[in-house]
Short mmCIF file of the C-alpha atoms (twelve columns), coordinates in Angstrom:
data_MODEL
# 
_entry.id   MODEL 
# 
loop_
_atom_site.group_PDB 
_atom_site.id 
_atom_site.type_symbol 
_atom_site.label_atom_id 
_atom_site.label_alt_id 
_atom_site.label_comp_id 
_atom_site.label_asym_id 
_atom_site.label_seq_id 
_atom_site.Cartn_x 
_atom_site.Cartn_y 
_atom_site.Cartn_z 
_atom_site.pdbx_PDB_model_num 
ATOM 1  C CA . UNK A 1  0.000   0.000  0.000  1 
ATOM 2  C CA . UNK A 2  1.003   3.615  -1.106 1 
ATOM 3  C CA . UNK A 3  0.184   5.880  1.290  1 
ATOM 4  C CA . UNK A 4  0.947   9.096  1.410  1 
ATOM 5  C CA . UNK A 5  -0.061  12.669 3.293  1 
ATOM 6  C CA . UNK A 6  -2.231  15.118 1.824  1 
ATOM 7  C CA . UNK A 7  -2.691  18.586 3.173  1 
ATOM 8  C CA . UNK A 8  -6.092  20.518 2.927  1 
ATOM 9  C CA . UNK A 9  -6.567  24.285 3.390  1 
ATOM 10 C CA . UNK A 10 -10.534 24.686 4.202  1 
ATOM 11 C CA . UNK A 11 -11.565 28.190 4.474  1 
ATOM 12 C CA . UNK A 12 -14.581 29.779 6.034  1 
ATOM 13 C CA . UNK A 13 -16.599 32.377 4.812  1 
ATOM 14 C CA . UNK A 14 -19.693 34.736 5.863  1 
ATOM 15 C CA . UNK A 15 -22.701 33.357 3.717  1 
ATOM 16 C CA . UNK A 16 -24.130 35.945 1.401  1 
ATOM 17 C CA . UNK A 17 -27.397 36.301 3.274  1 
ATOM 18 C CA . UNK A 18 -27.603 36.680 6.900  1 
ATOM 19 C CA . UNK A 19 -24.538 35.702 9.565  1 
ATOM 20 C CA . UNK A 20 -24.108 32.053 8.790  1 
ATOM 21 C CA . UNK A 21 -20.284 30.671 8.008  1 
ATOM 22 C CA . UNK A 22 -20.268 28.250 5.447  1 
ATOM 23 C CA . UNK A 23 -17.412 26.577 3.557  1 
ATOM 24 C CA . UNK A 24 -15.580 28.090 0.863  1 
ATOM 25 C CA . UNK A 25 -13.565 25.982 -2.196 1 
ATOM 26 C CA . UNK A 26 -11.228 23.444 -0.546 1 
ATOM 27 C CA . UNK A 27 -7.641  23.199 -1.249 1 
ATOM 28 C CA . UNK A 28 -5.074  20.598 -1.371 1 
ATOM 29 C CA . UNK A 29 -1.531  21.846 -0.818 1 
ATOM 30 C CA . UNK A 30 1.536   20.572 -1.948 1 
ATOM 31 C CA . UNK A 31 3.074   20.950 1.795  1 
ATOM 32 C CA . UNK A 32 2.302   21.470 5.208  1 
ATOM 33 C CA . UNK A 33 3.912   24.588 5.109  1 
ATOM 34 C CA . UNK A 34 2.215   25.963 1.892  1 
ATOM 35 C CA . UNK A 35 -1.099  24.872 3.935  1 
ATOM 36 C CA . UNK A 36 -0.116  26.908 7.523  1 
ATOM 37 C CA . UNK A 37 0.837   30.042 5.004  1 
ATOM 38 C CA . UNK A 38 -2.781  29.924 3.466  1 
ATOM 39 C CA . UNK A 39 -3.846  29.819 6.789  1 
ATOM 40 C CA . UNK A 40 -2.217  33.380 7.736  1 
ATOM 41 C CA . UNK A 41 -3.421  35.122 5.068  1 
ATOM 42 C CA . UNK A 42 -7.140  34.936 6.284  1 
ATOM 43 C CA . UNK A 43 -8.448  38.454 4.896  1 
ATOM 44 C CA . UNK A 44 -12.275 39.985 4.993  1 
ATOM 45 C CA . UNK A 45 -13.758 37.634 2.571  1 
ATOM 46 C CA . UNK A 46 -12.149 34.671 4.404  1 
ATOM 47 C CA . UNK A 47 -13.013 34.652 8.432  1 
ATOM 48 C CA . UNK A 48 -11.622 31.164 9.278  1 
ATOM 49 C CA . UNK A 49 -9.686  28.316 8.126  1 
ATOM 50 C CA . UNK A 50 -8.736  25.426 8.712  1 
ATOM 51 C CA . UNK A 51 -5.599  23.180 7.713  1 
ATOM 52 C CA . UNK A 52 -6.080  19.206 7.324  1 
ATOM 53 C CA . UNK A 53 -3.792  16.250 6.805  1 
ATOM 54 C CA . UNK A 54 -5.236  12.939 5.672  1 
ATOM 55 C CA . UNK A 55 -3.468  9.866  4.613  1 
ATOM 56 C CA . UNK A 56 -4.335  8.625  1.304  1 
ATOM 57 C CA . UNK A 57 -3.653  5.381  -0.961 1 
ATOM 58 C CA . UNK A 58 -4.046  7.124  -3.987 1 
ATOM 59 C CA . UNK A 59 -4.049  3.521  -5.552 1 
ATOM 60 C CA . UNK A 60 -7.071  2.105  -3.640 1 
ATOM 61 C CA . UNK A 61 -8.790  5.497  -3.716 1 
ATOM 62 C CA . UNK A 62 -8.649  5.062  0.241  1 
ATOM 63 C CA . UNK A 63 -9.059  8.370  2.060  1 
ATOM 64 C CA . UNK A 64 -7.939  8.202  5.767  1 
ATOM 65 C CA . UNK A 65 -9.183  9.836  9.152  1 
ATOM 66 C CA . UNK A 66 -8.126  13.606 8.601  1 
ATOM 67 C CA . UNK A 67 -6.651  15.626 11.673 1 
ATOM 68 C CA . UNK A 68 -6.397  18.811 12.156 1 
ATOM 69 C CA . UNK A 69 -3.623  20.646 11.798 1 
ATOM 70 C CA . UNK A 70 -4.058  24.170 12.876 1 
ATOM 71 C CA . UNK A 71 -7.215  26.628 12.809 1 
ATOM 72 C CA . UNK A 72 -7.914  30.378 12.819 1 
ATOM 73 C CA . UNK A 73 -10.625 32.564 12.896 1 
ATOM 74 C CA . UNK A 74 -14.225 31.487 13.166 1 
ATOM 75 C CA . UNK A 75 -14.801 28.080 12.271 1 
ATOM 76 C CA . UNK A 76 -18.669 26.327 12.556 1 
ATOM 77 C CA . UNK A 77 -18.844 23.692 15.663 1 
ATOM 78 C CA . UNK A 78 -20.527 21.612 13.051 1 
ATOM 79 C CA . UNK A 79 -17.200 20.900 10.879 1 
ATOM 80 C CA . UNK A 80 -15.162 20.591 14.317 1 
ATOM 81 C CA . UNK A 81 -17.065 17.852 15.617 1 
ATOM 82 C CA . UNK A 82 -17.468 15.751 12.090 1 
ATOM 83 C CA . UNK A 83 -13.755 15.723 12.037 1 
ATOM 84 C CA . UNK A 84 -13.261 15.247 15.415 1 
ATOM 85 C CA . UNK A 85 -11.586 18.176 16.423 1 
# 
């Protein structure tokens, strides 16, 4: 088995209408490092992030457990507790 480590930048944003935060576009970074930059350039569009690593058999197309990483800004309780953090 392949495995290896992805990294995952999730951003937050303020939902168009009224004060909910919802999820913005998802993406996978070629390092941890590229991921914890993304992270610190939260601006006004972006109130919260969040950066993942999974492990990953690209090969099987198995997806592991992800962990968090690091977080910043205002991220929902929902997504914290579905990934366990």
């Amino acid at each position: 088995m392949a495995t290896e480590t992805v990294y995952i930048f999730q951003p937050f944003v303020k939902a168009k209408r009224g004060a909910r935060i919802i999820p913005g576009q998802a993406q996978q970074m070629p390092s941890e490092t590229t991921a914890r930059r993304a992270l610190e350039r939260l601006n006004d569009k972006t109130v919260g992030g969040v950066v993942l690593s999974t492990p990953v058999d690209k090969l099987a197309g198995e997806w592991g457990e992800p962990r968090i990483l690091a977080q910043a800004g205002e991220i929902p309780d929902a997504f914290l507790e579905a990934i366990g953090g």
